[in-house]
C-alpha positions in Angstrom: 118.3 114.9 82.8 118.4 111.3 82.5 121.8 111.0 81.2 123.2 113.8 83.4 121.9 111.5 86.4 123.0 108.2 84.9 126.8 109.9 84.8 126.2 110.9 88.3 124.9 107.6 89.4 128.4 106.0 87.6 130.8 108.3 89.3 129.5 107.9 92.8 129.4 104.3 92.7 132.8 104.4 91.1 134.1 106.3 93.8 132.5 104.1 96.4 134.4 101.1 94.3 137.7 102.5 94.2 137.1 103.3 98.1 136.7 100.0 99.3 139.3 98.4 96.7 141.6 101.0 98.2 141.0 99.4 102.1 140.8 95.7 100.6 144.1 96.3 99.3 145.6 98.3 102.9 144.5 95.4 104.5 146.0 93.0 102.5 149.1 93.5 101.9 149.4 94.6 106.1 149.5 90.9 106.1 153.2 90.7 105.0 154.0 92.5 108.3 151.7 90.7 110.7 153.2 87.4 109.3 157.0 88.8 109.6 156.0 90.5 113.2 153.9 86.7 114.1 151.1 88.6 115.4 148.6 85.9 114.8 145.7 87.4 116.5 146.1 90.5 114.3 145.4 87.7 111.4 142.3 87.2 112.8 140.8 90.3 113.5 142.4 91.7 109.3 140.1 88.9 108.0 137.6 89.5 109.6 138.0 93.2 108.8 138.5 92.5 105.2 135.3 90.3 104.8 133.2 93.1 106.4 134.2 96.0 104.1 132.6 95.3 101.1 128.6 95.3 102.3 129.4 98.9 104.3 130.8 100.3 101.4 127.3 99.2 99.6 125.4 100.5 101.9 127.7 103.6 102.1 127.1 104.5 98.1 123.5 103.8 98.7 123.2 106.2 101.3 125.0 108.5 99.3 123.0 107.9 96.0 119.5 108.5 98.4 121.0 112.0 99.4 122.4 113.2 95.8 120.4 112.3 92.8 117.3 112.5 95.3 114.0 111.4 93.7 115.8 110.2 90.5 118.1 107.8 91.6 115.3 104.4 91.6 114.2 105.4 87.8 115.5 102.3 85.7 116.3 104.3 82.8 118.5 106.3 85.0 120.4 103.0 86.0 120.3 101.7 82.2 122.1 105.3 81.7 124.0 104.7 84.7 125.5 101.2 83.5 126.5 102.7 80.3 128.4 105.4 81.8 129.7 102.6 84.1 131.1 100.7 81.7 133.0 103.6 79.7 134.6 104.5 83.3 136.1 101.9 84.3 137.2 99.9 80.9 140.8 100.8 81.7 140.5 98.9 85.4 142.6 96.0 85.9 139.9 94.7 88.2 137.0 95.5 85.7 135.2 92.0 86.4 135.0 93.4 90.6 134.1 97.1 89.8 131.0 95.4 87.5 129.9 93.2 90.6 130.2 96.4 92.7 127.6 98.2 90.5 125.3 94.8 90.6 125.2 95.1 94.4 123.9 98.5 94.4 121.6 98.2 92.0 120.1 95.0 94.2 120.3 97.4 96.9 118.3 99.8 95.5 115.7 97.2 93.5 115.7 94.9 96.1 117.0 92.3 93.8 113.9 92.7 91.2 114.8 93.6 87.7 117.6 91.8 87.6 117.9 92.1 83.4 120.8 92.6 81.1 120.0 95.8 80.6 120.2 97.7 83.7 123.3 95.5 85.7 126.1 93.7 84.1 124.5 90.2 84.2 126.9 89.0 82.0 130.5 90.4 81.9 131.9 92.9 79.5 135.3 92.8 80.3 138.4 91.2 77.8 139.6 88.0 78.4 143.0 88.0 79.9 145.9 88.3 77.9 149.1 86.5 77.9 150.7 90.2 78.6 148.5 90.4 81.9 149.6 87.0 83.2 152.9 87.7 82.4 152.9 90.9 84.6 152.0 88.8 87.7 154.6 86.4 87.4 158.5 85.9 87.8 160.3 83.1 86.0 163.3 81.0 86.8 165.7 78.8 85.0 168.1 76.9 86.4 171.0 78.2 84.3 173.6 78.6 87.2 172.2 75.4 88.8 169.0 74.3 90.8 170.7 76.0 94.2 171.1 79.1 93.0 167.4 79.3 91.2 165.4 78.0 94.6 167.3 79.8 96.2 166.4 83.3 94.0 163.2 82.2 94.4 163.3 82.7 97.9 165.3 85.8 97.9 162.8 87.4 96.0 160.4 87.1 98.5 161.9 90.3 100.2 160.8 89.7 104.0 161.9 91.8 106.4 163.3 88.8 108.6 165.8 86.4 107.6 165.1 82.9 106.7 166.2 80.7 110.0 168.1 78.6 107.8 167.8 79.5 104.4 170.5 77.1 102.9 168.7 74.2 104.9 165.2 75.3 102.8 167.2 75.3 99.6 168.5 71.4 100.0 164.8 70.0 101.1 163.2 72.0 98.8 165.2 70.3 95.7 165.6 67.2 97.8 161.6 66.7 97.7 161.2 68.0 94.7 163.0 65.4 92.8 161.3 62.6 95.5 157.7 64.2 94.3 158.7 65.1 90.0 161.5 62.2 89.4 164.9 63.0 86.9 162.4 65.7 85.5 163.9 68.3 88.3 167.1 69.2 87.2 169.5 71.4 85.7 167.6 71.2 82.4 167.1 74.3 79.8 163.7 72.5 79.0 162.6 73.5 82.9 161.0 76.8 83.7 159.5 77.7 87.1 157.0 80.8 87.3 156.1 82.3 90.8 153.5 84.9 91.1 155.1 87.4 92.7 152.4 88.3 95.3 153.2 86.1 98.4 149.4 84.8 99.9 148.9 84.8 103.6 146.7 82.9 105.5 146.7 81.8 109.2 150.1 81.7 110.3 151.2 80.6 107.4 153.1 82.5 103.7 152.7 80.2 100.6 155.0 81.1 97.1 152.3 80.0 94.3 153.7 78.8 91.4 154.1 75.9 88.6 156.5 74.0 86.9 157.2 73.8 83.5 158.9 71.2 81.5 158.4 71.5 77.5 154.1 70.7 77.6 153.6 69.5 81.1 152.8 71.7 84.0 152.6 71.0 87.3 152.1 72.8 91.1 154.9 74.3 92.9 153.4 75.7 95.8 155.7 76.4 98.7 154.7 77.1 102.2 156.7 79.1 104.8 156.6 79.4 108.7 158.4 81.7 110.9 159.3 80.1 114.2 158.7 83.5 116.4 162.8 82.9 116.9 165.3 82.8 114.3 162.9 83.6 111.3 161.2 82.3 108.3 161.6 78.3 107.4 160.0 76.7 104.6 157.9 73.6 105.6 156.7 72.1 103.0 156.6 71.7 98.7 153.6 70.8 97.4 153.8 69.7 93.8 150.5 67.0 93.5 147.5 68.7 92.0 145.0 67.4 94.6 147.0 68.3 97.8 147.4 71.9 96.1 143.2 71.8 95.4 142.9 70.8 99.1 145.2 74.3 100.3 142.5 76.2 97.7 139.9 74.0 99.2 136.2 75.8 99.7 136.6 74.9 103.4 139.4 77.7 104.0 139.7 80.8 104.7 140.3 83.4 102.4 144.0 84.4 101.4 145.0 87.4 101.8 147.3 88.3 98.7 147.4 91.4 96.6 146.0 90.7 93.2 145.7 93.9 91.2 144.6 92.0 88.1 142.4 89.7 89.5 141.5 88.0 86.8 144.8 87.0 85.4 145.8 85.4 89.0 142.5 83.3 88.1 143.7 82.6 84.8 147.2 81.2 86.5 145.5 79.3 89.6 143.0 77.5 86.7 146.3 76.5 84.7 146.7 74.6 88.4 143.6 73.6 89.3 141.7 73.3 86.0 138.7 71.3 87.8 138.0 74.0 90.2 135.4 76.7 89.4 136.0 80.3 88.8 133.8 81.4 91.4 135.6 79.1 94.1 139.4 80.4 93.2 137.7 84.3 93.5 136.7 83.4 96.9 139.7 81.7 98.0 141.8 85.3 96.8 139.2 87.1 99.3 136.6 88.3 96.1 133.7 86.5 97.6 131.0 89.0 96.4 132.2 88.4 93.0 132.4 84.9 93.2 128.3 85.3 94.1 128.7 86.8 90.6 130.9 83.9 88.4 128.5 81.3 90.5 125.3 82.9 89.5 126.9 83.0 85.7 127.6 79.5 85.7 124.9 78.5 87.3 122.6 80.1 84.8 124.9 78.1 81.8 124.5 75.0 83.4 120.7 75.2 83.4 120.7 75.9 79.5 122.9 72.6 79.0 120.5 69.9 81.4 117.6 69.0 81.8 117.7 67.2 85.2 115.4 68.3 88.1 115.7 70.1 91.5 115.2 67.5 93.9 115.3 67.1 97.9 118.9 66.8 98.8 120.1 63.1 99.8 121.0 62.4 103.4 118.8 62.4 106.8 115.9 65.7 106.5 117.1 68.5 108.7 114.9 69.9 111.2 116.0 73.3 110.5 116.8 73.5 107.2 115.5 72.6 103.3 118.5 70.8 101.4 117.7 70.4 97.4 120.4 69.9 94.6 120.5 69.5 91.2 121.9 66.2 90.5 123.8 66.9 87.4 125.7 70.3 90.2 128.0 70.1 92.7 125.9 72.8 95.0 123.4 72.3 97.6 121.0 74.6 98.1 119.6 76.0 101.9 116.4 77.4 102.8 115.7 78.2 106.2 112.3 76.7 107.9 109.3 78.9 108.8 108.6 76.4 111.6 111.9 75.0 113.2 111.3 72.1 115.2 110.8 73.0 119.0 113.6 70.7 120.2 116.0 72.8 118.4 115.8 75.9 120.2 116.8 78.9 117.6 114.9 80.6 115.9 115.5 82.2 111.8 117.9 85.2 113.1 120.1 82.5 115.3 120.0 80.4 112.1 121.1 83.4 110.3 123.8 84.6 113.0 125.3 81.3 113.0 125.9 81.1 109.1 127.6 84.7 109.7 129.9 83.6 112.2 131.0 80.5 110.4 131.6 83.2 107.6 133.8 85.3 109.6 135.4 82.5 111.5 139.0 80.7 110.6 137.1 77.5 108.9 140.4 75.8 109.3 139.3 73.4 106.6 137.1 71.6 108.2 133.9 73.9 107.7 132.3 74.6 104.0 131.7 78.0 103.0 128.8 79.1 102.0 127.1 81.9 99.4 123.9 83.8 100.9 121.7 85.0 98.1 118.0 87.2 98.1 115.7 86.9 95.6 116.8 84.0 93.4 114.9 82.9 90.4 114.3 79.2 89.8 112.5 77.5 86.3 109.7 75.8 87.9 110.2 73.4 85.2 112.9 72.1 87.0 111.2 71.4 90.3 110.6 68.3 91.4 106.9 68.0 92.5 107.7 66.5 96.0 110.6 69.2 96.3 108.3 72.1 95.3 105.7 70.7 97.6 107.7 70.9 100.4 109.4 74.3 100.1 105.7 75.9 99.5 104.4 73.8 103.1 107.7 74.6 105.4 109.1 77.5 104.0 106.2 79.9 102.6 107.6 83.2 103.6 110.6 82.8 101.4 109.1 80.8 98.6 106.9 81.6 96.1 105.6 80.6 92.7 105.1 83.4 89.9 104.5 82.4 86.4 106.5 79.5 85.1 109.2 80.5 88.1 110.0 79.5 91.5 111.0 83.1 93.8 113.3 82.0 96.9 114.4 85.1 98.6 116.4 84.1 101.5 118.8 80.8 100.6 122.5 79.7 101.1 124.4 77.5 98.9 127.3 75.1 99.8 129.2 72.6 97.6 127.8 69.1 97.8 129.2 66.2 99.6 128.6 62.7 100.6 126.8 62.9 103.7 128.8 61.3 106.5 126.3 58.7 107.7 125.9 57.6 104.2 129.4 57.6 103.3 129.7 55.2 106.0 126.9 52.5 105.4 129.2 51.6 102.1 132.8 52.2 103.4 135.4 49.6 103.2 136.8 48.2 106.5 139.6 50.6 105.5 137.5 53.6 104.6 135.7 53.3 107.7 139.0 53.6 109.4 140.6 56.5 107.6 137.2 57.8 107.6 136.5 57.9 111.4 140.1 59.1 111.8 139.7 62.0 110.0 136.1 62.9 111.7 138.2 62.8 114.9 140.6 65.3 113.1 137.9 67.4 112.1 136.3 67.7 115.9 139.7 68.4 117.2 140.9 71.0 114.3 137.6 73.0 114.6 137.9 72.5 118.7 141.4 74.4 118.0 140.0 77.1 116.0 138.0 77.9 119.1 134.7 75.9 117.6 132.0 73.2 119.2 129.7 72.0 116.1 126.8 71.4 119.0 125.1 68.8 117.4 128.0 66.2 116.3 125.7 63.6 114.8 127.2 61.9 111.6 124.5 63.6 109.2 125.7 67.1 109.8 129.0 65.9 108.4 130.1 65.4 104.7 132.9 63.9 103.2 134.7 65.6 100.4 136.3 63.7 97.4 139.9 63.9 99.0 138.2 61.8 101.9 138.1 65.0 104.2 135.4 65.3 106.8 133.8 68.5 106.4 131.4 70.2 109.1 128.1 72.1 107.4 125.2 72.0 109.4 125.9 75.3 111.6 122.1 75.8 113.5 124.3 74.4 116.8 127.2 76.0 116.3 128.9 78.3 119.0 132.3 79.4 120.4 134.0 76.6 122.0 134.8 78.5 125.2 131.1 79.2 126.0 130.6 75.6 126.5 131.4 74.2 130.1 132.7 70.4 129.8 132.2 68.5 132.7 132.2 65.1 134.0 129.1 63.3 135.1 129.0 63.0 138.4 129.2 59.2 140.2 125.6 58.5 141.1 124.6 59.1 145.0 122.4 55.0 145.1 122.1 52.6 142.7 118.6 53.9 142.0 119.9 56.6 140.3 121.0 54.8 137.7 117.6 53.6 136.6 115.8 56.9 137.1 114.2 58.9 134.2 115.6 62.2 135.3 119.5 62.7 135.9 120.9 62.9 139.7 122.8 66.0 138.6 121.7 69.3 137.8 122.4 70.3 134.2 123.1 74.1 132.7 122.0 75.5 129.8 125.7 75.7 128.5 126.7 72.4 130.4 128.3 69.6 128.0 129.2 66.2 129.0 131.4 64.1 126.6 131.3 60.9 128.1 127.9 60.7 126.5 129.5 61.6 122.6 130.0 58.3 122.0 126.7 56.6 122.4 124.7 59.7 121.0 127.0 59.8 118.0 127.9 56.0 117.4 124.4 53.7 117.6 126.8 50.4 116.0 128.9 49.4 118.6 131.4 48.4 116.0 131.7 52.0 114.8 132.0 53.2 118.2 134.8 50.7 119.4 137.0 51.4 116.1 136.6 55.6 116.9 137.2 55.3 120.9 140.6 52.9 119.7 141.1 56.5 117.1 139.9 59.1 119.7 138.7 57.9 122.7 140.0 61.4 124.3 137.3 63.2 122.9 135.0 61.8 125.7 136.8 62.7 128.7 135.7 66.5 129.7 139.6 67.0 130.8 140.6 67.0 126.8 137.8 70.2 126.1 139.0 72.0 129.1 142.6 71.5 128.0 141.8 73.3 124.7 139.6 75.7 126.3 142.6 77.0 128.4 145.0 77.1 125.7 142.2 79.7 123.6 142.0 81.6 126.5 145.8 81.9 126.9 145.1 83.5 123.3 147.2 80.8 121.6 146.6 80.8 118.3 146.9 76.3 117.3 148.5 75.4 114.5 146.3 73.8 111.4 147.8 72.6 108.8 146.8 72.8 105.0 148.6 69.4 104.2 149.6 66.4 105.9 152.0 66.1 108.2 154.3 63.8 106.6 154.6 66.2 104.2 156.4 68.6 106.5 160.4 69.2 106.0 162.8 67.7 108.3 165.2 70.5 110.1 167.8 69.9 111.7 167.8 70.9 115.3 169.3 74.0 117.0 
């Protein structure tokens, strides 16, 4: 019985697998159309679609698995049958690594995250490395054996759009003209150069990017191009991106997820590590839109790296959060996030808001300017590894989620989120010139995440980081809300001089009411800091600059935000 169970077990949560791979991939590659047809708010609402399909269809097999194999289907010798049937049944997938993750998440499902043993999930992967044959199926090559203009401009034939490029001929000249500006004499009409272009085109935003890399004899670079269409004559390309960290940034954890059709995922990972060797595997599945599996490749790593230090958990540097428990590992780049039992009073939300607003920032366009984060149950912790002050805390603020059993530490409720230098701190040992660029691109970040139809709430420098490109990064998300529920206004002129000196203000205040004038002293206590940021962006104190932005989200504009820099845009020529 227990093997005639186990097979049923495997070909129901097979089915649910193939189910939801089945609508991933519908709704991905819809985005070819939506970007051709410039229905940007359709964008949207498909990524948001897309992130929500994978938790229904595990809570659609589960259902299903309660009903069918009735009393049976919680035995753990039914699931260790189950996984070996599993694995026989879907060893010819060409997404083997996502159908193993799929059968993890049911199984935590139904054990509530206990058990969690090499025997009854797929812990550790089964599945072959990549070959050179499956990389080779993703990509096309070019050589420039009729001459660079014809190759760029196959390249952008192959595309297939169903619009026509604006002015394709136009693309073809910047795209060689920068590419020789960005690689020197080594872009040319050599036999020793080889471009390779996967062949999926990703979406994301309003935007189409051709990922590839360049190849001349043993060095290998990006070739990322990224296409527009004007909502007029077409498609236009604008811009090449051939340095490694500009391409990292466009793959950066603080994006959304592309939406690209990878039907061997693993062997698009295999190609996007050749150009990003620094980034983890886990961060380059989320970025192709596999987030539940990268839960899985972080979890495996993160279980390696333990096994190779021997550093300590401790409290997270940076000002301690009202809300939330920060604690790293210093030898990692992740922070990890416990919520509070007892938020402080002055904060106003409660667990659930703190949980809501995590969600939204998940579903939201982060427009890189807000970090993504992981949300795990039930994760096991050495206590070894505990610092005593840490530990101490987590037991005192946090005791419904953290426990100690045996010679582990049992956190069932956490988030993580890739470290950064906190912004406060950043600043205390900038140069004169990183203060500058610094507090320039802070600016940037309010008004990019204003754009994307987001108010941070509490804008203090603390609930900042900065990355190691120097980007200012949003992650503290307990205040967060939807721009346009926010009503900027200007502070009234007082009625008598007395008012000024009185405790209480002269003017009634909403729950929802902002007032920006008073940004710059609750955000800047050095004067000098403040001066150098008003001289940057001083219009983010006036109320008329929110409303401004308000009405344009309201128009259902959707802004452009960029992935790169804007000098890095292509000239064109105008019409």
């Amino acid at each position: 019985m227990t093997t005639q169970w186990g097979q049923r077990i495997a070909t129901s949560v097979l089915e649910g697998f193939a189910n939801y791979r089945s609508t991933f991939t519908y709704i991905t590659l819809g985005a070819k159309k939506r970007f051709e047809e410039a229905c940007w708010l359709d964008v949207q609402q498909a990524s948001m679609d897309r992130i929500n399909l994978y938790d229904d269809a595990v809570v659609a097999v589960t259902d299903c698995l309660t009903e069918e194999v009735a009393h049976g289907y919680d035995s753990l010798s039914v699931w260790k049958e189950a996984k070996r049937c599993y694995a026989a049944l879907i060893r010819s997938r060409t997404d083997g690594e996502l159908a193993e993750t799929f059968f993890n998440s049911i199984f935590c499902r139904i054990f509530r995250h206990y058990e969690i043993k090499p025997e009854n999930l797929f812990v550790f992967s089964t599945q072959p490395k990549v070959k050179a044959a499956d990389e080779a199926s993703i990509i096309l090559s070019y050589r420039p054996a009729f001459g660079l203009v014809k190759m760029v401009d196959r390249i952008l034939v192959d595309c297939n759009f169903n619009i026509p490029y604006a002015d394709r001929r136009q693309d073809v000249v910047n795209i060689i003209r920068t590419a020789q500006q960005q690689l020197g004499f080594v872009f040319a009409d050599s036999k020793d150069m080889e471009i390779d272009i996967i062949r999926s085109v990703f979406f994301r935003n309003k935007a189409a990017y051709l990922v590839g890399r360049i190849r001349i004899r043993e060095n290998t670079k990006p070739f990322i191009i990224a296409l527009m269409n004007n909502e007029q004559e077409g498609i236009y390309v604008d811009a090449l991106i051939t340095d490694p960290d500009e391409v990292s940034i466009i793959f950066s954890f603080t994006r959304s997820y592309f939406m690209v059709d990878a039907p061997v995922p693993a062997a698009f990972i295999a190609f996007l590590q050749d150009l990003l060797p620094w980034k983890q595997r886990y961060e380059l599945y989320n970025s192709i839109g596999f987030y539940k599996h990268g839960k899985t490749e972080f979890y495996r790593d993160f279980v390696q790296h333990l096994t190779k230090t021997d550093d300590q958990f401790v409290i997270a540097p940076g000002v301690r959060g009202m809300v939330m428990i920060a604690f790293t590992l210093p030898s990692s780049q992740t922070v990890f996030k416990v919520i509070k039992d007892n938020i402080a009073p002055q904060k106003e939300v409660n667990k659930e808001t703190v949980k809501k607003k995590y969600y939204l920032v998940k579903m939201h366009d982060r427009v890189g300017r807000m970090a993504d984060t992981q949300e795990f149950s039930h994760f096991v912790f050495p206590k070894a590894r505990f610092h005593p002050e840490l530990l101490a805390e987590l037991l005192a603020e946090a005791p419904s989620v953290v426990r100690v059993v045996g010679d582990s530490v049992i956190i069932d409720h956490l988030y993580t989120e890739r470290r950064m230098i906190p912004l406060n701190l950043y600043i205390k040992d900038a140069t004169e010139q990183q203060l500058e660029a610094v507090l320039d691109d802070f600016g940037n970040a309010i008004k990019q995440l204003a754009a994307a139809n987001i108010f941070p709430g509490d804008m203090l420098l603390k609930n900042f980081g900065v990355t190691r490109h120097g980007r200012v990064v949003f992650y503290d998300y307990d205040e967060i809300c939807y721009l346009t529920e926010c009503n900027f206004r200007q502070i009234p002129p007082p009625r008598f001089p007395e008012d000024e000196m009185a405790a209480e203000p002269w003017y009634s205040v909403g729950a929802n009411d902002i007032f920006p004038e008073e940004f710059a002293i609750f955000i800047f206590a050095d004067v000098r800091i403040r001066k150098c940021f008003t001289d940057l962006h001083g219009e983010l104190f006036a109320a008329s600059y929110w409303q401004r932005i308000q009405k344009v989200i309201r128009e259902n504009q959707v802004v452009d935000v960029f992935p790169y820099r804007r000098k890095q845009r292509l000239a064109r020529r105008l019409s």
